[in-house]
N, C-alpha and C positions, 0 to 999 in steps of 0.2 A: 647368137640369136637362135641358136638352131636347137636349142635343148631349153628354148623359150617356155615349148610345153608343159615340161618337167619342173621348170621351178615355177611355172605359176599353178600346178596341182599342189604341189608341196607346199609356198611359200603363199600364193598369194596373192592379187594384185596389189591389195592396197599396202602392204607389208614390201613388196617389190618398187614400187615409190617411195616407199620409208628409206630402203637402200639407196636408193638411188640420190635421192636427194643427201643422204650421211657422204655418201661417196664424192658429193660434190662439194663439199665443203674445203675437206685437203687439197681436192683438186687447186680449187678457186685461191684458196690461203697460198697455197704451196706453188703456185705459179708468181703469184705478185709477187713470193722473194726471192725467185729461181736468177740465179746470175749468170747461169753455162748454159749452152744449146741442150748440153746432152740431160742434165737435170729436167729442163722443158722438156725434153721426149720423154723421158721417165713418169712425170709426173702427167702427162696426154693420156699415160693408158688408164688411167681413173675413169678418162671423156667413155673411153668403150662400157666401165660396168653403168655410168650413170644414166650413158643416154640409151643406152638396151633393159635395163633394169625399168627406166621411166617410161620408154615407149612401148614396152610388154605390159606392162602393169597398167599405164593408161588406156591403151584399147583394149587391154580384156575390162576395164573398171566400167568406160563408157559403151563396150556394149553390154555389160549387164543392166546398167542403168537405164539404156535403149530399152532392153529385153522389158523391162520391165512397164516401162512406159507404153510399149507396143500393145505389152497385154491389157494394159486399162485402155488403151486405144480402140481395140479389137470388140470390145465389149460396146462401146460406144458408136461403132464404124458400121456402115455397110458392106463395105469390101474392103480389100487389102493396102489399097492404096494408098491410105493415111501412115499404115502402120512401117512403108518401107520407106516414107520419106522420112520416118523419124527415125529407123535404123541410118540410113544413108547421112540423114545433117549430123547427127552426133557425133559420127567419125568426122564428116567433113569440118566441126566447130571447132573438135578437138585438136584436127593437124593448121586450121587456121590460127588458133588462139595460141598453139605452141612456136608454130612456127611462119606461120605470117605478121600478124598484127604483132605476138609477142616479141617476136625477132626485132620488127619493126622500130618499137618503142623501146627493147633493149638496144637496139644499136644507136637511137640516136640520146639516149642517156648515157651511154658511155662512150659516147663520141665528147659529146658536151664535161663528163666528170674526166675524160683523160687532158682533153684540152686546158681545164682551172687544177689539175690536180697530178697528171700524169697515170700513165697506163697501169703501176702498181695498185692505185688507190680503185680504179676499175676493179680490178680483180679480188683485193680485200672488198670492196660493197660487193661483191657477186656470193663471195664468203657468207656475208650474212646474210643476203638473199637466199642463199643454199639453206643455213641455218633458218631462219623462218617459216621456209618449205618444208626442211622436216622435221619441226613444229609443227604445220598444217596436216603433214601425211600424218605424224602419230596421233592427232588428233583422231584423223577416221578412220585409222588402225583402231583405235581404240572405243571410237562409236561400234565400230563395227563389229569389234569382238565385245561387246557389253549387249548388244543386241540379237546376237548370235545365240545367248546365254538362255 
């Protein structure tokens, strides 16, 4: 995380969830058919580029999106006041929707698909969930640079 800066000058937020979410796919596949411990450890060090690649990428993505919103705010506002609650909930939406509610509702779907299906079949539906994610990141990778143009 510490050279965070650097690839998100070079690469990018929204390009840094493109990765990240790519990276989760093997993870995700390649755990459901891991049969040895040591395999599972092998295949964990993916969790580091995916979830640094996604949580760099999503706050710099949502506070430009803040930034942004701030500034129409600002124009609208008497004082600053509006425009630091909407810096502050966007991070705060951001770390609940990832990791409260999301976690939430991820855990108890795969509580529920290991219970009719077993803990492999978790990890493949996580697979495609990965795969549909970065579907969605290329998508606004690619709004983004079409608009950029």
């Amino acid at each position: 995380m510490q050279a965070g800066g650097w690839f998100l000058r070079r690469v990018g937020a929204e390009r840094m969830m493109l990765v990240a979410a790519l990276s989760a796919v093997p993870r995700f596949l390649l755990t459901a058919r891991a049969t040895s411990p040591f395999a599972l450890v092998a295949v964990q060090a993916l969790h580091g580029t995916s979830f640094a690649w996604f949580w760099l990428g999503a706050v710099q993505w949502i506070s430009v999106q803040a930034s942004d919103a701030v500034s129409q705010a600002r124009v609208h506002a008497q004082d600053d006041a509006p425009t630091v609650t909407i810096a502050r909930s966007a991070q705060s939406l951001l770390a609940t929707a990832s990791y409260g509610l999301g976690a939430l509702i991820g855990a108890l779907g795969a509580g529920e698909v290991a219970r009719a299906y077993g803990t492999a079949a978790v990890f493949e539906g996580l697979g495609f969930v990965a795969v549909a994610a970065a579907c969605a990141a290329g998508i606004v990778v690619r709004s983004v640079t079409m608009s950029s143009r």
